[in-house]
MMTF fields as JSON, N, C-alpha, C and O atoms, coordinates in Angstrom:
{
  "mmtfVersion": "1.0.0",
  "mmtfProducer": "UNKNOWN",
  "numBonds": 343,
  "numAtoms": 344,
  "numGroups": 86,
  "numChains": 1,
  "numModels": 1,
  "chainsPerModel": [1],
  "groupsPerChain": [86],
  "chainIdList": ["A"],
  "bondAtomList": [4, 2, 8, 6, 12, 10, 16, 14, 20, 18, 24, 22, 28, 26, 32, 30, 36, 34, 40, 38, 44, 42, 48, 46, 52, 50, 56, 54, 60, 58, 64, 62, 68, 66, 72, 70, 76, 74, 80, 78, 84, 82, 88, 86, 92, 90, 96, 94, 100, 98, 104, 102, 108, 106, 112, 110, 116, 114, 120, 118, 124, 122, 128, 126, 132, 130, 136, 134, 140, 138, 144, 142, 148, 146, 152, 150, 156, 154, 160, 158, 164, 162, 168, 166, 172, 170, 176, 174, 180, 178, 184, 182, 188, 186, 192, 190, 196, 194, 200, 198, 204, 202, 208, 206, 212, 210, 216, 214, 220, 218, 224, 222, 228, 226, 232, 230, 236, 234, 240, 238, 244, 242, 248, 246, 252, 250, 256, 254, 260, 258, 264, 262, 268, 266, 272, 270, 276, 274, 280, 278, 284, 282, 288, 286, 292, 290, 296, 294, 300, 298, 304, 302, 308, 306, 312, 310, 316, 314, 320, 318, 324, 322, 328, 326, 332, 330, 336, 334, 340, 338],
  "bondOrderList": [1, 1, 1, 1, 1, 1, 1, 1, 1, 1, 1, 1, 1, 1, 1, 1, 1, 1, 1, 1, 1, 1, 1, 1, 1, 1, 1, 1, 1, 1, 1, 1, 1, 1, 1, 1, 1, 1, 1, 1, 1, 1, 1, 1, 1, 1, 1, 1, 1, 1, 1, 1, 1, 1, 1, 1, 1, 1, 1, 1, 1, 1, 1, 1, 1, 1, 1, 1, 1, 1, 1, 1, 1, 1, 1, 1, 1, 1, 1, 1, 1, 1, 1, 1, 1],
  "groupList": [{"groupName": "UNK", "atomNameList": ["N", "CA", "C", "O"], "elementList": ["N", "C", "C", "O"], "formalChargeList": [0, 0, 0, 0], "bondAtomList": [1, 0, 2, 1, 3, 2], "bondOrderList": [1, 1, 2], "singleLetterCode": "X", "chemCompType": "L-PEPTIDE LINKING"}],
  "groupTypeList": [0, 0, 0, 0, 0, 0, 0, 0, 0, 0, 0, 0, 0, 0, 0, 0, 0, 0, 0, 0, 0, 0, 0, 0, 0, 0, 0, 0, 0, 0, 0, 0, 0, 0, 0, 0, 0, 0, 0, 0, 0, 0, 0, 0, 0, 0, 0, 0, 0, 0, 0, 0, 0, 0, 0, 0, 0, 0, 0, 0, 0, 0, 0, 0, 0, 0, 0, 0, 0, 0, 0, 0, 0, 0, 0, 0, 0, 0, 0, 0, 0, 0, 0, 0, 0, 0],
  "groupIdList": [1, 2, 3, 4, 5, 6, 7, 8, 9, 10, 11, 12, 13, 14, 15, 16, 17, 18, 19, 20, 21, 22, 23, 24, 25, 26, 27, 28, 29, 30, 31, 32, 33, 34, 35, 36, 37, 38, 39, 40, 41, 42, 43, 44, 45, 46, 47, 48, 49, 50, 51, 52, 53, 54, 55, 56, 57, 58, 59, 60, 61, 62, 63, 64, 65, 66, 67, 68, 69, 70, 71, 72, 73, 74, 75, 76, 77, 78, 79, 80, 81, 82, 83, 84, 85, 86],
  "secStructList": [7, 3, 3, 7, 7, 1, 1, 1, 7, 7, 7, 3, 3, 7, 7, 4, 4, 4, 7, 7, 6, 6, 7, 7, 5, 7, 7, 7, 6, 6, 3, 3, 7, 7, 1, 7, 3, 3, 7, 7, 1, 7, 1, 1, 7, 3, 3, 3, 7, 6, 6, 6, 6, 7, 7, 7, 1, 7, 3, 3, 7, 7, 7, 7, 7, 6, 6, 6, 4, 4, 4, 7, 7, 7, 7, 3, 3, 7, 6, 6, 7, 3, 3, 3, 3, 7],
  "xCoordList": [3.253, 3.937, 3.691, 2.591, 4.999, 4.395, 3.945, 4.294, 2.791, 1.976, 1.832, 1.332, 2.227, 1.847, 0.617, 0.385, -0.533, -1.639, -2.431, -2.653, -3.247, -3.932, -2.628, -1.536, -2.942, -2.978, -1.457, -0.452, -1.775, -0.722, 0.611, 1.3, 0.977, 2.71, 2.571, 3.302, 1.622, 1.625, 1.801, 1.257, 2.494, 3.043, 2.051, 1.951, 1.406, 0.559, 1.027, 1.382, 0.956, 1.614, 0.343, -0.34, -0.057, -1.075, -0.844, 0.04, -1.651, -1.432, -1.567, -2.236, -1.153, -0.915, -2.505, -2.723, -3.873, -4.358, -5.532, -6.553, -5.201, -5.676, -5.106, -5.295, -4.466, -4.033, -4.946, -5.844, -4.88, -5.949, -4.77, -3.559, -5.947, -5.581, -5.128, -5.737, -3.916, -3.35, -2.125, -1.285, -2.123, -1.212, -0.015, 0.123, 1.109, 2.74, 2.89, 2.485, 3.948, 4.445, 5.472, 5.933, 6.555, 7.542, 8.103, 7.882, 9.209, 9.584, 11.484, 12.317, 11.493, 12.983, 13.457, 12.702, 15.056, 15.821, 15.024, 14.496, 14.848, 14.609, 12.766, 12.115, 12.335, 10.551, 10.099, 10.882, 8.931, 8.418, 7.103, 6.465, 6.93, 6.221, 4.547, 4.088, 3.83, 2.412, 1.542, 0.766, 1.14, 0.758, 1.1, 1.515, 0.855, 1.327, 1.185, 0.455, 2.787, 2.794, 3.468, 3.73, 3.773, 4.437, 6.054, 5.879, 7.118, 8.084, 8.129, 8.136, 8.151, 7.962, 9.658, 10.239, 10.143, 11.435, 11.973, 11.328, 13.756, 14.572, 15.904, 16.195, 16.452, 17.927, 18.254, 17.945, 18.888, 19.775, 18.531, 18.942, 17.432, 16.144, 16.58, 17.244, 16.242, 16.138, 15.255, 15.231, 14.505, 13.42, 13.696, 14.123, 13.615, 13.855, 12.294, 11.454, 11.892, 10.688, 10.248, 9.353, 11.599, 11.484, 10.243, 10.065, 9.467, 8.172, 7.404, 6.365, 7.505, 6.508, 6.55, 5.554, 7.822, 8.149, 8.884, 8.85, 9.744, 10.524, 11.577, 12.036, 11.965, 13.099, 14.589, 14.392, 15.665, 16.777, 17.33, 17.74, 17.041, 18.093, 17.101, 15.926, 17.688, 17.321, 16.899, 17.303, 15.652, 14.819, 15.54, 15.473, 16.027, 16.624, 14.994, 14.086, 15.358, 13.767, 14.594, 15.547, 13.817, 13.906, 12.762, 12.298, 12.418, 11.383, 11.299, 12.424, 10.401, 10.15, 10.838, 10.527, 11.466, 11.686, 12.107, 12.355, 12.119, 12.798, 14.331, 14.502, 15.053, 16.257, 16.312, 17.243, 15.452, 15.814, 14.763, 15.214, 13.246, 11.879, 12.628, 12.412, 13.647, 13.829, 14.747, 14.973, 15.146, 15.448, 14.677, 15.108, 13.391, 12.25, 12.707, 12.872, 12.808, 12.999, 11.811, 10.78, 11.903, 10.827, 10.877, 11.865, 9.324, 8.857, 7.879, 7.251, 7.883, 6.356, 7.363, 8.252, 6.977, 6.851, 5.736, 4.648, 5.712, 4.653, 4.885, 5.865, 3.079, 3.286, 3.979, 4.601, 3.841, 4.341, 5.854, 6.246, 6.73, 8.094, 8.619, 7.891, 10.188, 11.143, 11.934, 12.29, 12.266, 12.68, 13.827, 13.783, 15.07, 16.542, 17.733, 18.728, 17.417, 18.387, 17.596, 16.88, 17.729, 17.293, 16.669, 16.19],
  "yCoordList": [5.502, 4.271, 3.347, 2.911, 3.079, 1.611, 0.776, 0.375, 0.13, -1.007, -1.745, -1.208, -3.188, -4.181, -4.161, -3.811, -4.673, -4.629, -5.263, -4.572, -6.501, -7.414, -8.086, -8.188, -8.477, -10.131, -9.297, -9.897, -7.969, -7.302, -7.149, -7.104, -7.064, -6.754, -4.961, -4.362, -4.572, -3.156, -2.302, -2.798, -1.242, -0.447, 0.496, 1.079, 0.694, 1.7, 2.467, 1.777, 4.096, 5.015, 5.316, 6.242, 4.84, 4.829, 5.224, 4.85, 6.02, 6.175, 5.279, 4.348, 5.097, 3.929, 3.514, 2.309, 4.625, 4.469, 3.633, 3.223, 3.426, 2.531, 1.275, 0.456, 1.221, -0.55, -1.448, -1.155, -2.622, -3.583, -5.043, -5.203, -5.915, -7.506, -7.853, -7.452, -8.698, -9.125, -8.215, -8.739, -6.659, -5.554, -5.949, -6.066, -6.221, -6.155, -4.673, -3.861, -4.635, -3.13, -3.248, -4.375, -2.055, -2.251, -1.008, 0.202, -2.149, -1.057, -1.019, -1.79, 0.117, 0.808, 0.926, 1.335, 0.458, 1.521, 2.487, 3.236, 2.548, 4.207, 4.0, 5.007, 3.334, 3.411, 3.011, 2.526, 3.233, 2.969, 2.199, 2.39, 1.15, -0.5, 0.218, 0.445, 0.482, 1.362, 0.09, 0.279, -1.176, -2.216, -3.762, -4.347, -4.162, -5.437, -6.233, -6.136, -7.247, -7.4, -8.857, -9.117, -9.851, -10.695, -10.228, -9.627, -10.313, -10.576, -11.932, -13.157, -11.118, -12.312, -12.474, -13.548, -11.268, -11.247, -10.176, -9.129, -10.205, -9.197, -9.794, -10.942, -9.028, -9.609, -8.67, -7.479, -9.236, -8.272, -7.865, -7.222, -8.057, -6.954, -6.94, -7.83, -6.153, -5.818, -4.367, -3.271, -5.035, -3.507, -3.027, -3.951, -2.251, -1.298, -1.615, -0.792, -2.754, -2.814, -2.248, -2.484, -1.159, -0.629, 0.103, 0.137, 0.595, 1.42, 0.676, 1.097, -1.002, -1.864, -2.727, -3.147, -3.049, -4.207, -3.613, -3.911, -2.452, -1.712, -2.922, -3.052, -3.569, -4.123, -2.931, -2.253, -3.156, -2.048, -2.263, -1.552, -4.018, -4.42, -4.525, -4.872, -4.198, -4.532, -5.992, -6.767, -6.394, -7.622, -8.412, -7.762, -9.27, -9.685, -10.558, -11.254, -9.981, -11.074, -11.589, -11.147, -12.626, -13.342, -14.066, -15.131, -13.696, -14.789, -15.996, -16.439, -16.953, -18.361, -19.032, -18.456, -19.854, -20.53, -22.335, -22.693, -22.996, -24.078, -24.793, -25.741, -23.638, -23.373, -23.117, -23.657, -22.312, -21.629, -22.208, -22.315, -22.729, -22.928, -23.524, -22.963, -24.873, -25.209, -24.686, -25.188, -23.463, -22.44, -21.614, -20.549, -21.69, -21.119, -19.318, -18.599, -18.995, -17.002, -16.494, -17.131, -15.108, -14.414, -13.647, -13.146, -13.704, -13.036, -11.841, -11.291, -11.571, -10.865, -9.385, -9.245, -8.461, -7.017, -6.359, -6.609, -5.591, -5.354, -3.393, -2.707, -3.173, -1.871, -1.236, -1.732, 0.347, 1.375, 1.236, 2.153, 0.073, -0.085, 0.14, 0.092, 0.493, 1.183, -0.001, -0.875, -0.103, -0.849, -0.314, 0.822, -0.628, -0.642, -0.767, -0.049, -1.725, -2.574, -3.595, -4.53, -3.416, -4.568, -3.619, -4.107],
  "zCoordList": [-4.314, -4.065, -5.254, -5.591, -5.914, -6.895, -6.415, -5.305, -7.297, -7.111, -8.145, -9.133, -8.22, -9.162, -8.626, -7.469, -9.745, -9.744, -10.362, -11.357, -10.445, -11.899, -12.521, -11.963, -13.667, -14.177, -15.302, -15.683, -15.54, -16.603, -16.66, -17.679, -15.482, -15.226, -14.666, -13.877, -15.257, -15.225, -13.431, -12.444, -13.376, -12.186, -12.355, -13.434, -11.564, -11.083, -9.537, -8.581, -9.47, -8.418, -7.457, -7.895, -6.443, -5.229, -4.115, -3.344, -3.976, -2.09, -1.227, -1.674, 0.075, 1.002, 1.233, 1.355, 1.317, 1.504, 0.678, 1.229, -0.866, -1.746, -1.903, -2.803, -1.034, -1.268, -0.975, -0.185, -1.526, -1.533, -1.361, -1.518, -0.953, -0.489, -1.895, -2.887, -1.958, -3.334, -4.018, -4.75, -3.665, -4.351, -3.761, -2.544, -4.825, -4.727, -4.94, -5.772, -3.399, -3.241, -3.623, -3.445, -4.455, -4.694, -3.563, -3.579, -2.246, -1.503, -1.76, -2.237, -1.235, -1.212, 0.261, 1.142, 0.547, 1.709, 2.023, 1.201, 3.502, 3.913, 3.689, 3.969, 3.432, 3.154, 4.633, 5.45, 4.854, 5.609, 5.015, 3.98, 6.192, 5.428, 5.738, 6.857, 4.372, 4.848, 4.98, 4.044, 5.581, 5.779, 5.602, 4.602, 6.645, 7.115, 5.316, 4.329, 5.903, 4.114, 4.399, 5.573, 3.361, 3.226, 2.578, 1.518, 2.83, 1.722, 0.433, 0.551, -0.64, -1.696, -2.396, -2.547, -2.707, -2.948, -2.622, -2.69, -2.038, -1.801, -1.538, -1.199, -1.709, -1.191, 0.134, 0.094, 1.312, 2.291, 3.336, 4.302, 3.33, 3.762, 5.391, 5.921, 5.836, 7.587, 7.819, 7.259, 9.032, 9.244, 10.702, 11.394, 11.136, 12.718, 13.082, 12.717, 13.773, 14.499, 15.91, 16.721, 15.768, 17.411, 17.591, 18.808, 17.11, 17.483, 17.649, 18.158, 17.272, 17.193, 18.214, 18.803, 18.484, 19.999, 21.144, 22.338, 20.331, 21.4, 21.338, 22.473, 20.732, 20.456, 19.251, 18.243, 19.897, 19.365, 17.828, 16.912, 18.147, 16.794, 15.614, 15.732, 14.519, 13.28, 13.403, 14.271, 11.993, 12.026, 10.903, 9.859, 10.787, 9.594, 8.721, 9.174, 7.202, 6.824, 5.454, 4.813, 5.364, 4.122, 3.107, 3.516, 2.174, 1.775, 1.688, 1.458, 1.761, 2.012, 0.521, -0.522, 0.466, -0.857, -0.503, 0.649, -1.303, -1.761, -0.484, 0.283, -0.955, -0.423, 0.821, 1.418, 1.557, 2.935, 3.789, 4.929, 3.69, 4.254, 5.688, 6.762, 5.571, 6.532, 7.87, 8.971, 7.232, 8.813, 8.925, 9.367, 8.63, 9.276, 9.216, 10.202, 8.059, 7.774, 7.783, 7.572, 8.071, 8.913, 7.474, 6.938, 6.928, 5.758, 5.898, 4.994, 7.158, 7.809, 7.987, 8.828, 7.045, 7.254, 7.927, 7.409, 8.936, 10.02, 9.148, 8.859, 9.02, 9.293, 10.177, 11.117, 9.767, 10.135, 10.783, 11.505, 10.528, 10.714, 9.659, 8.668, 9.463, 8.586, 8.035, 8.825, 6.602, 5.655, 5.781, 5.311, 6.277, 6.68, 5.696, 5.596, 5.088, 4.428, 3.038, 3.397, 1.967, 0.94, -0.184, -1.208]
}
């Protein structure tokens, strides 16, 4: 899995199981979210949280900015749910 990592810019390829507090994941369509995460940027994103709430519909998310803060968008990617859309 790419991982931004430190102060460099640099992409480093890790297993889910070396992630650490602070690591930007770079996720794709079709991924599955390997720990609870913030969204920082994406366009379009939606995740299938059905294994997680047992809810059917897709989650619409957005990251927090400037522009959007005041309709309150849901930035919270929950493990082991599926990255849909973005």
């Amino acid at each position: 899995m790419p991982v931004y990592r430190g102060g460099n810019g640099l992409t480093q390829t890790i297993s889910d199981q070396r992630l650490l507090v602070g690591d930007i994941i770079k996720l794709e369509t079709g991924m599955k979210i390997p720990a609870d995460c913030i969204l920082i940027e994406g366009t379009d994103c939606a995740c299938d949280e059905s294994a997680m709430t047992g809810e059917p519909e897709q989650v619409e998310k957005a990251s927090v900015n400037q522009e959007n803060y005041m309709y309150n968008p849901n930035p919270f990617l929950l493990a082991k749910t599926l990255l849909v859309s973005g």
